[in-house]
C-alpha positions in Angstrom: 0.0 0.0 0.0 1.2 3.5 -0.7 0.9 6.2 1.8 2.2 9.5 0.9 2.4 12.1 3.3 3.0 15.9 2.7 5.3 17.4 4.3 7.6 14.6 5.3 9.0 17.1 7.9 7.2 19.4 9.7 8.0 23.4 10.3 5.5 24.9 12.4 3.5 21.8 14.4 5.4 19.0 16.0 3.9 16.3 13.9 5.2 13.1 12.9 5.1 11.6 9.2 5.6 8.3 10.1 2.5 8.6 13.2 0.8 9.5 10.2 1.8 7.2 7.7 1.5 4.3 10.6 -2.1 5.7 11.3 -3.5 6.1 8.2 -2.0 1.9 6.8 -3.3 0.6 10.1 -7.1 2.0 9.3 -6.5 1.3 5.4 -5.9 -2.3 6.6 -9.2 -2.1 8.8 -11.6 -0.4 6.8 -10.6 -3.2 3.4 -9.0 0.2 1.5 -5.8 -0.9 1.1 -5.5 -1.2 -2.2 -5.8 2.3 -2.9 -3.4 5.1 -2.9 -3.7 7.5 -0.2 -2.3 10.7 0.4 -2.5 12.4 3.7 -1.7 16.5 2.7 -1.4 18.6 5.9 -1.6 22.6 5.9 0.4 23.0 9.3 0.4 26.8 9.2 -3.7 26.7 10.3 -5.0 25.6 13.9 -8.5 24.9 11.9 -9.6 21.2 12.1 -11.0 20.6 8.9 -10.5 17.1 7.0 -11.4 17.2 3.2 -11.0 14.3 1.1 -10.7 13.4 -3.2 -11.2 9.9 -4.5 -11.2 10.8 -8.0 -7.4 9.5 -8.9 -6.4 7.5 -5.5 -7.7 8.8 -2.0 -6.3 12.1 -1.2 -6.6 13.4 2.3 -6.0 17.4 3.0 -6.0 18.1 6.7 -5.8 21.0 8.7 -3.4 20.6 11.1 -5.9 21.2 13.9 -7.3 18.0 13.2 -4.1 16.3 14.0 -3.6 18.3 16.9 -4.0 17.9 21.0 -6.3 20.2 22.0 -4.5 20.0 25.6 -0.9 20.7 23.5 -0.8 23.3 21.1 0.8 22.2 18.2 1.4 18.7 19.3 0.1 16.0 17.2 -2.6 13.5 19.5 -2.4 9.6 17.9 -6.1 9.9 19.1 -7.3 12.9 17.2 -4.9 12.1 14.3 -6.7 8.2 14.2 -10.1 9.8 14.6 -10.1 12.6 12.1 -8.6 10.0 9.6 -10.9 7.2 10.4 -13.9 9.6 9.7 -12.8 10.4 6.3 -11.3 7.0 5.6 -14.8 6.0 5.8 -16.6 8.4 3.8 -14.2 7.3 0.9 -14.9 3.4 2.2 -19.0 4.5 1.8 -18.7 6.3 -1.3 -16.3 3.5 -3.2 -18.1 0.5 -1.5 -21.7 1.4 -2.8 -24.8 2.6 -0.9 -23.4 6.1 -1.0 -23.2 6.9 -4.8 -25.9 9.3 -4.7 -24.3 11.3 -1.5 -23.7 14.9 -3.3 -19.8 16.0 -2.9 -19.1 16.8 0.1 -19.2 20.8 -0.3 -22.7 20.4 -1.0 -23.7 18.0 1.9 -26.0 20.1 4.7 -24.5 20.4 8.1 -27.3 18.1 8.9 -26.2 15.2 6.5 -22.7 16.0 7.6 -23.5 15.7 11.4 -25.5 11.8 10.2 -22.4 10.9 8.4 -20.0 12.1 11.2 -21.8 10.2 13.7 -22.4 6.8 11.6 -19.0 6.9 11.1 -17.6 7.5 14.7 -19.8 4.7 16.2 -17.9 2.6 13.6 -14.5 3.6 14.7 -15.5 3.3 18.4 -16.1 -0.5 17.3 -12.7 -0.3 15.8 -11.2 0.3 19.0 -10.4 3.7 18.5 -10.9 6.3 21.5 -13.7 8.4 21.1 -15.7 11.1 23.1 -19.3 9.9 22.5 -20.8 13.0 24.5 -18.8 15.3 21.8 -20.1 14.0 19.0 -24.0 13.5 20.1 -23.9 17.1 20.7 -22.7 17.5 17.2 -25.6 15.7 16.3 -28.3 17.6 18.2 -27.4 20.8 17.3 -27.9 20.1 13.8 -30.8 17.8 14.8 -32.9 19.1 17.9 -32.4 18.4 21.3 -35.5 15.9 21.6 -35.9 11.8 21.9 -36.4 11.2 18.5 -33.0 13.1 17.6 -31.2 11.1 20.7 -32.9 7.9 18.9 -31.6 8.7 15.7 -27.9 9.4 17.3 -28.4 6.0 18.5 -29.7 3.8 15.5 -26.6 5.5 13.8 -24.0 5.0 15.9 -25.1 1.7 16.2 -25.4 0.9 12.7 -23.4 -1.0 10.1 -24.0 -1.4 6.2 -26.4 1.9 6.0 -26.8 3.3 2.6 -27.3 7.1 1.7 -30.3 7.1 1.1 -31.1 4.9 4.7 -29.1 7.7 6.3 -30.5 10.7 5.3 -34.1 9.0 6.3 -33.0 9.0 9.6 -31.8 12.2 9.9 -34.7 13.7 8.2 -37.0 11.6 11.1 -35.1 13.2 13.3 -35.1 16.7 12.0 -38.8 16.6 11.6 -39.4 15.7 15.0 -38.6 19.4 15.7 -40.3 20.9 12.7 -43.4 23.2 14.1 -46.5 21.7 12.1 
């Protein structure tokens, strides 16, 4: 498997290629994806945690670096946040190149809804992985993009929970849940 990572030394963040390199094989292996290509691109001079990700020619991963980073360490790359921010986006590609998802817009056009369902089906996945994850962080993701009600706690659930989903199965959860706090 061929992991590219970009820069192979860092200036401004203490990160580590090789964490990176080791992270991103070992969830490759995991998630079945490791016959593809992947490189990890980090911008290190912005404390943003954004993760964006192309799987037109290989999967290409471009990270902010404060997705990488320990949020107790300025500028000190965290194995957990590094594995987690990874895994999510690992699995989007895993979704859209395994079927089920092949409808899912781009992800510039997702809704913050749809990208708080996705976010959420995909972090119960890597918590089944074995890979730390603040569960309280991410439902609050989920209900302010979804109401603070049952039936949007429900739908964290049945996500989180959930394996094999399919776009279209997805987004009819979160629109269940979204409706549930719809004045009618």
């Amino acid at each position: 498997m061929t992991i590219t990572v970009i820069p192979e030394t860092f200036s401004y963040v203490s990160f580590d290629a090789d964490l990176i390199r080791r992270v991103t094989g070992d969830l490759a292996t995991s998630l079945g994806l490791e016959g593809h290509p992947i490189t990890v691109e980090v911008d290190e001079t912005t404390p943003l945690a954004r993760t964006r990700i192309d799987i037109t020619d290989g999967i290409k991963i471009r990270a902010d670096s404060g997705a990488f980073e320990d949020t107790r360490k300025p500028r000190q790359q965290s194995e957990t946040a590094t594995a987690t921010s990874l895994g999510r986006v690992l699995l989007r590609a895993r979704d859209r190149l395994s079927g089920g998802f092949g409808e899912a817009p781009p992800d510039n056009e997702l809704s913050l809804a749809q990208i708080a369902a996705w976010e959420t089906y995909s972090i119960g996945r890597l918590e089944r992985l074995g890979i730390p994850v603040n569960r309280q962080r991410w439902l609050y993701n989920f209900r302010n993009r979804h109401g603070f009600t049952d039936a949007g706690d429900g739908a964290f659930d049945q996500l989180w929970r959930s394996e094999g989903l399919t776009w279209g199965e997805l987004c009819a959860i979160s629109a269940a849940a979204a409706m549930a706090v719809t004045p009618t």
